[in-house]
N, C-alpha and C positions, 0 to 999 in steps of 0.2 A: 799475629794469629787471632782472629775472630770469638769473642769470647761466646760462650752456649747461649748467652741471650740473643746478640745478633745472629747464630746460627738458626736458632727455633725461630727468631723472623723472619727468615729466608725460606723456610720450609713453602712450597706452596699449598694457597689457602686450600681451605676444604669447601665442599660446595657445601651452599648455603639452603637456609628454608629460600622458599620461590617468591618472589620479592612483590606476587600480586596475594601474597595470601595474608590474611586477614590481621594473620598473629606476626608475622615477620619483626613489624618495628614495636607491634606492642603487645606482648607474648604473655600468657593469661596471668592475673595476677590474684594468685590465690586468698588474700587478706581482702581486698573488696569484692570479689565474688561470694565470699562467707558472711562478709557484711550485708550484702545484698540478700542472697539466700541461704536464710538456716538451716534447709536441711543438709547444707555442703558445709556449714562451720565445723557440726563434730569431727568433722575428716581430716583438718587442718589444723597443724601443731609449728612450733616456731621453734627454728635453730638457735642455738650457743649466739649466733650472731646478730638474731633477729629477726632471718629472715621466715617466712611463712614455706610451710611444706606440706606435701603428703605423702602416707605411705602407699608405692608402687606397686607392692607386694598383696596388698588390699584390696580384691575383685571388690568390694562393697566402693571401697573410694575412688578407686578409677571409673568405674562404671557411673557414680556421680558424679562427678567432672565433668567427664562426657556430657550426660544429662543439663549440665548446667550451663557449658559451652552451648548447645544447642541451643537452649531455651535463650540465654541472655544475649548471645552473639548473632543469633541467624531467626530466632524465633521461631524453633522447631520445638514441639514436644514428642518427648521421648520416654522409650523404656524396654530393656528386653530382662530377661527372666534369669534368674542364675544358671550358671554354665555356658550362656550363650558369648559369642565372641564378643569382647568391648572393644571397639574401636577407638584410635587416638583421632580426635578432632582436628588440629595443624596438621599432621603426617597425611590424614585422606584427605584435607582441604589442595595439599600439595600433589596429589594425582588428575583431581581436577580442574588444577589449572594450569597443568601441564600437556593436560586435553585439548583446553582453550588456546595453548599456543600451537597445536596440532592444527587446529578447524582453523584459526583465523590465519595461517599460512597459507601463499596460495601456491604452493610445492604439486599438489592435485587437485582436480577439477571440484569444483562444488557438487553436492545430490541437490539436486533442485526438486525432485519429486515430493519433497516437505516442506517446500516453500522457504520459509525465511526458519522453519519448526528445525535445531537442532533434535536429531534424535537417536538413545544411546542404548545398551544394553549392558547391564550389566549381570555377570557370568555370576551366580552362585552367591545372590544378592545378601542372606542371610537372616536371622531376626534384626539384628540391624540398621536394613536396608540406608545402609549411610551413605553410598555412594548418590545413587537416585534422588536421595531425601538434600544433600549439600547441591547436586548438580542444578536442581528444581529450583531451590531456592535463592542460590546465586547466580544461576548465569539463567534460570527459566528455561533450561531441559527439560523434551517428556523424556521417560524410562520404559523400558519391561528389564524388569526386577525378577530372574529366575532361580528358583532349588525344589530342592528335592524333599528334604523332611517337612512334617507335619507342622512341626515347632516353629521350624524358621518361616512357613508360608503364614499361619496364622495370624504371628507376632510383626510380621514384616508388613503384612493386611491392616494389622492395626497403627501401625506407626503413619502408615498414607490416613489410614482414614483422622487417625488425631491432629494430623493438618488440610484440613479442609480449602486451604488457601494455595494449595499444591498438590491436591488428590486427585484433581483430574489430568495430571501432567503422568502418573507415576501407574505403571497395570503392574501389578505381581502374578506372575507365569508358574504354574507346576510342570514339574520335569517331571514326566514320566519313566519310570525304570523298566523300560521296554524295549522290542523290536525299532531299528532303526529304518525307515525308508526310502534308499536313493533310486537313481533314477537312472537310467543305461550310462550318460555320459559322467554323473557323478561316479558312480563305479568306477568307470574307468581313470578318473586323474583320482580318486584312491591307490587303486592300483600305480599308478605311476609316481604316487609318491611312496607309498612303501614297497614300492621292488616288487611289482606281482606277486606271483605264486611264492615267493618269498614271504609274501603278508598271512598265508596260512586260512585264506578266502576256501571257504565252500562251495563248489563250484555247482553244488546240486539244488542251490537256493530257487525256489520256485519265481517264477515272473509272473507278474500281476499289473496288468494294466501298464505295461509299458516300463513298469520299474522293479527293482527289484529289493528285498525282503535282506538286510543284512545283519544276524544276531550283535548285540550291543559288546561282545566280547570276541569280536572278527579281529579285532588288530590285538595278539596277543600281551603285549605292552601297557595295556589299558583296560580294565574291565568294571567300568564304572557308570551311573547312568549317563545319558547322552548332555555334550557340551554345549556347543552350539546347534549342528546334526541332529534335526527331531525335533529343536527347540523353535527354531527360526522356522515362521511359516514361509509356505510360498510366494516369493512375489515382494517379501517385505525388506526394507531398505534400510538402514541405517548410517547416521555419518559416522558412529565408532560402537567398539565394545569394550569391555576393561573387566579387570578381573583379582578380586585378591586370593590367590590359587593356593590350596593346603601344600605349605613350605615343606612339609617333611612327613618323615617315611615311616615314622611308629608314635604312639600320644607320648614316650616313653623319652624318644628327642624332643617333642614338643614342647616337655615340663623341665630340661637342662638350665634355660633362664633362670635363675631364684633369684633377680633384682626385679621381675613384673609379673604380674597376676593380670592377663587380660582375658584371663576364660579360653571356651572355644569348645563346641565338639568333637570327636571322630572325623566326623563329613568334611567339618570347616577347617582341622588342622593336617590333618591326615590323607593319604592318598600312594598305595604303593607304585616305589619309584620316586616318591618325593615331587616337588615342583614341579622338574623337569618332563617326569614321564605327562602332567596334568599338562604343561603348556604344551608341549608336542602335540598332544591331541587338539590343541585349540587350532595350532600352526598347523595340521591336517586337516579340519573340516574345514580353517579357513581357504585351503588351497580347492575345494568344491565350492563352498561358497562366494568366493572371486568378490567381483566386485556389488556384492549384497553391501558391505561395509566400507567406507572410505579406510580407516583405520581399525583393524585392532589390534589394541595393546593389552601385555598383563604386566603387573610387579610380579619382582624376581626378588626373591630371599636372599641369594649368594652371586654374589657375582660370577664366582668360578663356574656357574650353569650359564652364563651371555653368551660366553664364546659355542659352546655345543650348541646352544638356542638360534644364534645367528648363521651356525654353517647350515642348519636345519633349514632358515628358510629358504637360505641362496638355493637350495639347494631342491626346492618348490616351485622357485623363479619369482618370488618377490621383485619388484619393481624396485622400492626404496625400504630401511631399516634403520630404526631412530633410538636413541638410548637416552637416558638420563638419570641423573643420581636425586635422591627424595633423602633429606635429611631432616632430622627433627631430633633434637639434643642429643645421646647416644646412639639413636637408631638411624642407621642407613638401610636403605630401601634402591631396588633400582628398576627402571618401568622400560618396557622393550615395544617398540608401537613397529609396524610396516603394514604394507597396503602394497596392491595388485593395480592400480590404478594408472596409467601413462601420466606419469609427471608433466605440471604445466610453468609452472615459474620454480625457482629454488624458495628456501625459504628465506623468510625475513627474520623471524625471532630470533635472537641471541641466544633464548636456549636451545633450539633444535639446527643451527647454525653449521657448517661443513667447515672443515680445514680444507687448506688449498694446497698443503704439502703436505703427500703422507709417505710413511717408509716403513718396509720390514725386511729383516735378516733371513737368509735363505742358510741356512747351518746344514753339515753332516754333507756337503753337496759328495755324489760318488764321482768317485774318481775318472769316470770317464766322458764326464761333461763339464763343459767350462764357462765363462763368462758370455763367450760367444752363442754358444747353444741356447741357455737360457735368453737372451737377445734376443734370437731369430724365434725362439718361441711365444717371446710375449709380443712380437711381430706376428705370428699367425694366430695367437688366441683373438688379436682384433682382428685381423682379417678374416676370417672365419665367418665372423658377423657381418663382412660386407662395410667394416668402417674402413679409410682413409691408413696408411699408414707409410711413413717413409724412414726409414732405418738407416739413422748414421753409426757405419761403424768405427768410425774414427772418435766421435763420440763417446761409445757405445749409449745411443740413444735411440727411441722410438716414437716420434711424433706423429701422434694420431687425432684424426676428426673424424666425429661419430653422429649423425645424426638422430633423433628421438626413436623410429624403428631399429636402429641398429643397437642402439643402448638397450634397448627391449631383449632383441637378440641376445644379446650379452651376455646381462643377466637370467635367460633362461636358457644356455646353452644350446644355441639355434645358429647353424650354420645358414648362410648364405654364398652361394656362388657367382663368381662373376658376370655370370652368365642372366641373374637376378637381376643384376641392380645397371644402373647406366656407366659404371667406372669402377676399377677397383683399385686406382693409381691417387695420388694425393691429388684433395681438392685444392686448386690451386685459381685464383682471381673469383671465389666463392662470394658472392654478394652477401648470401646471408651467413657468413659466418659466425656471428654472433651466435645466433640458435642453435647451433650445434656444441657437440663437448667437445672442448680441444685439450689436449695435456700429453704432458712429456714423459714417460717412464726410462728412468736412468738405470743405470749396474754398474754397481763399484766394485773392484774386490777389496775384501776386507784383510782377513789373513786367507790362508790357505785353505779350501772348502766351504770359505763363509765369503757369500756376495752379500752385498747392502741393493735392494731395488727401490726405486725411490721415484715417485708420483708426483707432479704437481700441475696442477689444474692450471689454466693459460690464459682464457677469459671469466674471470669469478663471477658476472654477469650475468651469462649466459643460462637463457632458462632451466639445462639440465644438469646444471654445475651440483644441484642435491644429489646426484647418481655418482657424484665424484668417488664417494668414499664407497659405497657396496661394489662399484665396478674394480678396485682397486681390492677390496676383501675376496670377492670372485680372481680375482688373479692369482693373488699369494695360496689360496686353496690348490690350485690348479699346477703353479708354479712349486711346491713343496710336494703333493702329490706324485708328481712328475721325476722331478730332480734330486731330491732329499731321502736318505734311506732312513730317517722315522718322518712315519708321515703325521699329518696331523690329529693331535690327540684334544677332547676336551679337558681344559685344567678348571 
């Protein structure tokens, strides 16, 4: 028997800080940074053991660390005002260059329209503005750096201008707490993402010049000043946006932590509906906004909000949908990025990387569907789109090839007819089969009312092989939906 030491070996690892971040192999070291800078020594006390510490609990010591990371590590100077949000220096270095492995994949098309100029926005910048201020200084991002209060523009105004060696990379944006104004067809894929006259739209909104006037508190779910919507001018482009979104739903969960003291206001921690309800509305303007932005992503406080966040988008018609875990000593973080863009190669990075076999359990199936049915179903969920499919039911298998419009199709729920396309029988002696997705979905049965469906991708190669895994998420929605009498819930 395996004694508890070998077993806690086995456990698998936990993900790691990002291995291009600055602190990974050499993670700050609090005794020569006080050696270096006195005004961070009083904050710095030494263990039973020896070792150099601070207290977490201490908005004054955290907030100097911060300060002193910047200045000694990056050559930023800093400072925001008590109360205002402190930021951890490694954990947001870690957003940043999870960015970087976003842009330098070539999964979607480059924005050339800025030349060689990455450039980013970051949502509800803060006094802070650390996102802007690391993104500048390491990788040579410009920014527009947006919020809303008085405090946080000022403060955030001053941090660009105390580095003048990166002030013209960084513009700080006031949000205005107003009328929002779309435009006929924005309206309308509004409306189409939140279920029309469902959405509680006033239809007696006056037109003006082509567009029309929509009060900031139309989608009743959200009544706060405007996200992206109102913020982004006309016309203007960016390669991503990103966002550290107020995690929770009263200041009252906010202060439940008592191991860290990193400040924050109302604005920056808070947001009724929590997270969730603040990213959905990102995941809604971004579905107007299309392809303004290669990428946008925000962190996510809890994981158990991914799954409702990622059926949300499919569910928009995203193209592709990326995750990743942000660690930094006890804090887990987790960053959610997708884009509207027609995918052009998979990715290369290792961290935004696809599995090439995926699977999920189909439970509660009702009793008067079988393994068969579900079969011939996920036989017509691709043909539907006009892809390729040949159905063994000896097998029970489904080997499908989809070309780059029909993965489009797909994942926006877009039928096609046979009558559409040149064939709707399997492509067979296909020259370019590489370019297209090709993958097998299986059915097992498990016990009784429980199938195992089971995915796996055929050329890994293949430039749409990143659409592997959301066209596979779009099924099991579809397939539970359908077959299963609880349907899908967010946990």
């Amino acid at each position: 028997m395996p004694s508890k030491k070998n077993r806690k070996r086995n456990r698998p690892e936990r993900p790691t800080i990002h291995p291009k971040n600055k602190y990974a192999e050499n993670p700050p070291d609090f005794a020569l940074l006080a050696s270096l800078h006195p005004s961070f020594k009083p904050f710095v006390f030494y263990s039973r053991d020896g070792r150099p510490k601070i207290d977490w609990t201490d908005f004054n010591s955290t907030r100097e660390l911060t300060r002193i990371l910047l200045l000694h590590d990056h050559g930023l100077n800093w400072w925001i005002p008590d109360g205002q949000l402190c930021p951890t220096v490694p954990n947001r270095s870690n957003y940043i260059h999870w960015i970087e492995d976003l842009l330098s994949s070539d999964i979607i098309p480059k924005n050339n329209a800025n030349g060689e100029i990455v450039r980013g926005f970051d949502i509800g910048t803060g006094a802070n503005c650390i996102y802007p201020l690391l993104g500048a200084s390491i990788k040579g991002w410009s920014f527009v750096g947006s919020d809303v209060t008085d405090v946080a523009l000022e403060w955030a105004e001053r941090n660009v201008k105390d580095n003048p060696h990166i002030s013209e990379l960084i513009e700080i944006r006031k949000v205005a707490n107003c009328q929002v104004t779309f435009s006929a067809e924005d309206l309308h894929n509004l409306e189409s993402v939140n279920g029309g006259s469902e959405m509680g739209m006033d239809r007696s909104v006056v037109e003006e010049a082509g567009s029309f006037a929509l009060p900031v508190d139309a989608n009743r779910n959200y009544n706060r000043p405007p996200v992206l919507l109102g913020v982004v001018r006309d016309d203007e482009k960016f390669d991503f946006c990103m966002c550290n979104p107020p995690f929770f739903e009263t200041m009252e969960e906010a202060g439940l932590n008592p191991k860290t003291s990193c400040g924050g206001t109302p604005e920056e921690m808070v947001c009724p509906g929590g997270e969730k309800t603040f990213i959905s509305r990102i995941i809604e303007d971004s579905a107007v906004l299309k392809d303004s932005f290669r990428w946008y992503t925000s962190m996510v406080g809890r994981k158990k909000n991914l799954k409702f966040l990622m059926s949300k988008l499919r569910e928009v018609g995203v193209t592709i949908v990326k995750t990743t875990e942000f660690v930094q000593g006890q804090t887990c973080r987790w960053g959610l990025a997708w884009s509207f863009m027609s995918p052009t190669k998979k990715i290369i990075s290792p961290h935004v990387a696809e599995k090439s076999i995926l699977s999920f359990t189909l439970e509660g199936l009702q009793r008067q569907f079988s393994a068969i049915d579900v079969l011939q179903s996920i036989e017509s969920f691709f043909c539907t789109s006009g892809a390729s499919c040949k159905l063994n039911a000896t097998s029970f298998s489904v080997d499908i090839t989809a070309s780059n419009d029909q993965c489009d199709a797909i994942l926006k729920n877009e039928r096609i007819h046979c009558d559409e396309i040149d064939n709707c029988n399997p492509l067979e002696g296909t020259s370019n089969i590489s370019s297209n997705l090709c993958c097998r979905v299986s059915v097992f049965q498990q016990i009784p009312g429980t199938l195992l469906v089971k995915g796996s991708l055929q050329h890994k190669d293949s430039p749409l092989s990143g659409l592997f895994s959301s066209i596979i998420q779009h099924l099991e929605e579809m397939l539970r939906h359908k077959f299963c009498k609880s349907k899908l819930t967010a946990n």
